[in-house]
Backbone as a chain_set.jsonl record, in Angstrom:
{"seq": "XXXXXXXXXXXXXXXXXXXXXXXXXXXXXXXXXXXXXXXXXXXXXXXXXXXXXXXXXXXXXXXXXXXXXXXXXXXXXXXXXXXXXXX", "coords": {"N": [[0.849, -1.183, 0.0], [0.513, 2.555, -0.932], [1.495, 4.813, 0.731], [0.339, 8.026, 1.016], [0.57, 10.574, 2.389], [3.59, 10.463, 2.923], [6.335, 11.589, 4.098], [8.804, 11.367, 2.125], [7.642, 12.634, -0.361], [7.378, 15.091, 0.177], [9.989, 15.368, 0.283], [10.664, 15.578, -2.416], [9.482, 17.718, -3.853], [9.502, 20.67, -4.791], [11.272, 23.679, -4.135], [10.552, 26.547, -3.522], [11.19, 29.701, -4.596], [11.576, 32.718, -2.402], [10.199, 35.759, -2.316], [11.685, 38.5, -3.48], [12.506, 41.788, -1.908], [11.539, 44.189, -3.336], [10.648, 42.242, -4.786], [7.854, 42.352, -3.374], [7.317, 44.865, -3.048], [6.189, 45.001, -5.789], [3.576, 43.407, -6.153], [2.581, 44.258, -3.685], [1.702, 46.655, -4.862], [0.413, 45.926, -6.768], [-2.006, 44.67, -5.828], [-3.137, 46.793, -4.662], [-3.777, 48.322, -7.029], [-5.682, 46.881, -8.36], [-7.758, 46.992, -6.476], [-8.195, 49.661, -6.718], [-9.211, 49.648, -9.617], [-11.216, 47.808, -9.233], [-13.152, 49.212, -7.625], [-13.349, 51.624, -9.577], [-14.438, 50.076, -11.439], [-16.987, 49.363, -10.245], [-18.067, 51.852, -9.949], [-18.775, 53.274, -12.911], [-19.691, 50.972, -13.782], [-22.755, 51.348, -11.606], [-23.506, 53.928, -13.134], [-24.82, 53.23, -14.987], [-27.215, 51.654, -14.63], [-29.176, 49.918, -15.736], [-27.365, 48.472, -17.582], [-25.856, 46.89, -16.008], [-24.443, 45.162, -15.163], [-22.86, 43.992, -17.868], [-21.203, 46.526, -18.307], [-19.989, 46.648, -16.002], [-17.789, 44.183, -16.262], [-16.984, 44.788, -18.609], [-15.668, 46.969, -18.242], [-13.613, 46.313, -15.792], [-12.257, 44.392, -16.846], [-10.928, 44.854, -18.601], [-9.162, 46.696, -17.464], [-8.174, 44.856, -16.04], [-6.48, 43.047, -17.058], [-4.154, 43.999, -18.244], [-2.768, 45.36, -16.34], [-2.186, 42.95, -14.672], [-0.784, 41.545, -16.104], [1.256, 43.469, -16.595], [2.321, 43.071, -13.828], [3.114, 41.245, -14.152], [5.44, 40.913, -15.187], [6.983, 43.058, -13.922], [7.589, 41.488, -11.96], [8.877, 39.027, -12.857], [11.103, 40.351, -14.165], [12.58, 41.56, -11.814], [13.253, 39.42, -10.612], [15.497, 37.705, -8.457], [18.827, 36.726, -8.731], [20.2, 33.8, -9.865], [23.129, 32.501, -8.198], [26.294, 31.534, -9.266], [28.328, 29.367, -8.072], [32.162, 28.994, -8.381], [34.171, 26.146, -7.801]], "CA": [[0.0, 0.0, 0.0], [1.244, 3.564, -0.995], [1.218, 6.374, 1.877], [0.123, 9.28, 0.334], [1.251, 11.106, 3.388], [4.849, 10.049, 3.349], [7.705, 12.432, 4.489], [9.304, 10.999, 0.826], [6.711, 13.126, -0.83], [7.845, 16.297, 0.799], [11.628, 16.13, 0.231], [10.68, 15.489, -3.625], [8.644, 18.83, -3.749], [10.202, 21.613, -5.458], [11.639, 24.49, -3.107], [10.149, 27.83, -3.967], [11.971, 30.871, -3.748], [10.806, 33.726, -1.369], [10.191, 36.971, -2.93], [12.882, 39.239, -2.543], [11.754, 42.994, -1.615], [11.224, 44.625, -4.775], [8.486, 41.601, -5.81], [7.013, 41.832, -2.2], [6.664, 46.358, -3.323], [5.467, 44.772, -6.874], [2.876, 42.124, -5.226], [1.52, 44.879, -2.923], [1.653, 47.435, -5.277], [-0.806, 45.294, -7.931], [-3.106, 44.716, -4.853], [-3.501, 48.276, -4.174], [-4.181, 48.597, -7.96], [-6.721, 46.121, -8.572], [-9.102, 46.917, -5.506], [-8.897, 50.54, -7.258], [-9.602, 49.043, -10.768], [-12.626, 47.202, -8.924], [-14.128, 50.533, -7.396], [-13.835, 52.284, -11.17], [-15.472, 49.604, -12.574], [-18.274, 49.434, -9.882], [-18.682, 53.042, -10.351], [-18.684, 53.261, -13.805], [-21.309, 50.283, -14.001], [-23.939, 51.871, -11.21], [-23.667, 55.188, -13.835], [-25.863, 52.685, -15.998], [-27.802, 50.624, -14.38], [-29.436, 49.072, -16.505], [-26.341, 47.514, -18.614], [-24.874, 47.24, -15.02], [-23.346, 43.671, -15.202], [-21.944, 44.159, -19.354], [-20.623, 47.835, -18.381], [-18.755, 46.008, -15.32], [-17.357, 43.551, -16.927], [-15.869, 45.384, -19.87], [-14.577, 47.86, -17.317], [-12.777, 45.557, -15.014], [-11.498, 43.054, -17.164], [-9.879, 45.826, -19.738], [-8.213, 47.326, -16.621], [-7.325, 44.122, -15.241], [-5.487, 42.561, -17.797], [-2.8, 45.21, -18.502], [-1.882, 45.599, -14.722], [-1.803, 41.835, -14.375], [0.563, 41.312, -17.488], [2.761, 43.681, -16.172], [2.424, 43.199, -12.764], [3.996, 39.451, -14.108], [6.531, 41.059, -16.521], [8.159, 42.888, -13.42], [7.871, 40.34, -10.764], [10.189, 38.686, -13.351], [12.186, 41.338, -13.992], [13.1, 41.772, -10.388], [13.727, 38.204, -9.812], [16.941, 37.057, -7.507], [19.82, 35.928, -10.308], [20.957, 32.47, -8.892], [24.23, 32.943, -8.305], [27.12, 29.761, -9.443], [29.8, 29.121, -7.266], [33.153, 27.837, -9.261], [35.532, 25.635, -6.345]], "C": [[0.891, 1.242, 0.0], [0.551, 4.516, 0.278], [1.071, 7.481, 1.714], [0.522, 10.468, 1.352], [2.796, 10.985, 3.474], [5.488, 11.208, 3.199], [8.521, 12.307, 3.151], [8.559, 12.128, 0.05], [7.417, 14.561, -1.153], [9.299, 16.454, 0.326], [11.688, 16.707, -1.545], [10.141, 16.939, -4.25], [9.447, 19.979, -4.347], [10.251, 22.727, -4.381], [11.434, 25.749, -3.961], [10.9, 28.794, -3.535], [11.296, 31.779, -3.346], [10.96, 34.739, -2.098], [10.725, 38.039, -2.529], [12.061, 41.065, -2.458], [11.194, 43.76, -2.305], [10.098, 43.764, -5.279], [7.676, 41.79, -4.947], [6.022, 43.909, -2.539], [5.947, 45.835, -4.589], [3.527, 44.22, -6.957], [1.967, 43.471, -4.447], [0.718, 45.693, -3.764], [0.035, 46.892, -6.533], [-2.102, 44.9, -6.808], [-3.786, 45.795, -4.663], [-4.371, 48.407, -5.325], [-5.608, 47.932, -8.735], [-7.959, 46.542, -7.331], [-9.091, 48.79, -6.198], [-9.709, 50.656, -8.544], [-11.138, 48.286, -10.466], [-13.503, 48.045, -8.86], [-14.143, 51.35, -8.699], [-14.89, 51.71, -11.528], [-16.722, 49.168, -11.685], [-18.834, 51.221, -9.821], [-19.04, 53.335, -11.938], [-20.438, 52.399, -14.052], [-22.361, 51.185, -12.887], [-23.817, 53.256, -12.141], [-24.936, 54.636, -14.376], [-26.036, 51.523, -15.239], [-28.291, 49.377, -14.203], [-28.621, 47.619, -17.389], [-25.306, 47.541, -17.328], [-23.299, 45.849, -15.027], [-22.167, 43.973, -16.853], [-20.839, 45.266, -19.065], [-19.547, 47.47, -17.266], [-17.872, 45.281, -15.309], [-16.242, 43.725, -18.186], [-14.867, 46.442, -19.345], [-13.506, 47.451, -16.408], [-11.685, 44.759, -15.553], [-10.549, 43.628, -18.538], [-9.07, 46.722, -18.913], [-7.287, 46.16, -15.97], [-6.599, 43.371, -15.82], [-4.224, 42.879, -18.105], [-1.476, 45.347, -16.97], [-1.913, 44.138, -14.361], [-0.443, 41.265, -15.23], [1.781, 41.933, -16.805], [2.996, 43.688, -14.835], [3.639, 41.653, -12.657], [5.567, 40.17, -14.327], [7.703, 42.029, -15.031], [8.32, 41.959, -12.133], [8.405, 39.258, -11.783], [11.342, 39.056, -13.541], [13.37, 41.753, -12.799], [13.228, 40.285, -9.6], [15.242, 37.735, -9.496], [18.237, 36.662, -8.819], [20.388, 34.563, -9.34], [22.598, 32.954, -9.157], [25.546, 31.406, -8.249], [28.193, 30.001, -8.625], [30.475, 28.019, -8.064], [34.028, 27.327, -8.297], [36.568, 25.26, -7.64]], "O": [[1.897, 1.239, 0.711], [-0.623, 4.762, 0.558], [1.816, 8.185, 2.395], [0.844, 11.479, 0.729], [3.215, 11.66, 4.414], [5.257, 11.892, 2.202], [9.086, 13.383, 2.953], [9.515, 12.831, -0.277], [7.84, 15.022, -2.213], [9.751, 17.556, 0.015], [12.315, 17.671, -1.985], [10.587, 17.149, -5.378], [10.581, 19.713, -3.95], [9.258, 22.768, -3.655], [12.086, 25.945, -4.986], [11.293, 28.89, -2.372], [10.191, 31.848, -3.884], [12.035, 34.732, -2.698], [10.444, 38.588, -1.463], [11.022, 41.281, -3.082], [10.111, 44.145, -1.864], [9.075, 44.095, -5.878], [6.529, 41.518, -5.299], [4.84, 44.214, -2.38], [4.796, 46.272, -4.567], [2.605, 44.638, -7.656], [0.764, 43.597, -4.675], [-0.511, 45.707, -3.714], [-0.983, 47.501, -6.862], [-3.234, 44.913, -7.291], [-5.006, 45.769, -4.498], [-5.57, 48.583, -5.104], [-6.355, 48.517, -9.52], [-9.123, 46.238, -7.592], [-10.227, 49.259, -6.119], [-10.635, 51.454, -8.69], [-12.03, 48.216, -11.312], [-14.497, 48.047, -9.586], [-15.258, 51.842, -8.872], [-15.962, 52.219, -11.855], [-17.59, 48.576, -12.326], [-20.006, 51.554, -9.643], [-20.143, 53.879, -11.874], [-21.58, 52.785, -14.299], [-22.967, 51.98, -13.606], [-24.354, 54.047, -11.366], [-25.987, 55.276, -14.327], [-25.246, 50.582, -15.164], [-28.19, 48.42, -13.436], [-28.97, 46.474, -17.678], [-24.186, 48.043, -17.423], [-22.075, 45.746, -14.951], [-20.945, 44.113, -16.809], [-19.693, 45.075, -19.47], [-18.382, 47.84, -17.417], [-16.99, 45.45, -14.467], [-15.22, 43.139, -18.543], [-13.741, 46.733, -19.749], [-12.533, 48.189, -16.247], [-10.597, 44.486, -15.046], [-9.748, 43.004, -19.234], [-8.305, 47.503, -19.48], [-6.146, 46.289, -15.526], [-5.819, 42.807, -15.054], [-3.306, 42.066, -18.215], [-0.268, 45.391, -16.736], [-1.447, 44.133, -13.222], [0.589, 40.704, -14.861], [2.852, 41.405, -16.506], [3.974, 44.363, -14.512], [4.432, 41.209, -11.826], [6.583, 39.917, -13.68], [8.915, 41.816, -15.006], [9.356, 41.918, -11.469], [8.258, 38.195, -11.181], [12.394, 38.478, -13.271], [14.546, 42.105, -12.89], [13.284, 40.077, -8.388], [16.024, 37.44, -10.4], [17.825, 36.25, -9.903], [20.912, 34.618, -8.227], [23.066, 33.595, -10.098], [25.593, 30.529, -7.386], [28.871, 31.026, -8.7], [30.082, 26.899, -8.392], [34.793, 28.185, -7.858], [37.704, 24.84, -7.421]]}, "num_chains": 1, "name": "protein.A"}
């Protein structure tokens, strides 16, 4: 029987790197930006009512694409350089 729990599991697991300070200002910084991108586009939609859901929708998701793209492009940019050690 396999142990789907096993301690084996865990060592095999890929080790993530921690986000060095610059992605952690990037990371906040796209948080900040998106909960203002939300309040546009719920203001925007209650203007119209009527077309409240379509008008929120096209407003949110044409703001939130741009600042997600590059919210990637520099939380790559600003990633750690591994660094080689020659003995």
């Amino acid at each position: 029987m396999i142990n789907v729990f096993s301690s084996d599991a865990e060592i095999d697991a890929p080790v993530l790197d921690e986000l060095n300070f610059k992605q952690k200002l990037v990371v906040i910084t796209l948080d900040v930006l998106l909960l203002v991108e939300l309040c546009i586009a719920m203001y925007f939609a209650n203007l119209a009512p009527e077309a409240f859901t379509p008008t929120f929708v096209k407003t949110f998701f044409s703001l939130l694409l741009p600042t997600v793209l590059t919210g990637l492009f520099f939380l790559r940019r600003f990633k750690t350089k591994a660094v080689s050690v020659a003995s």
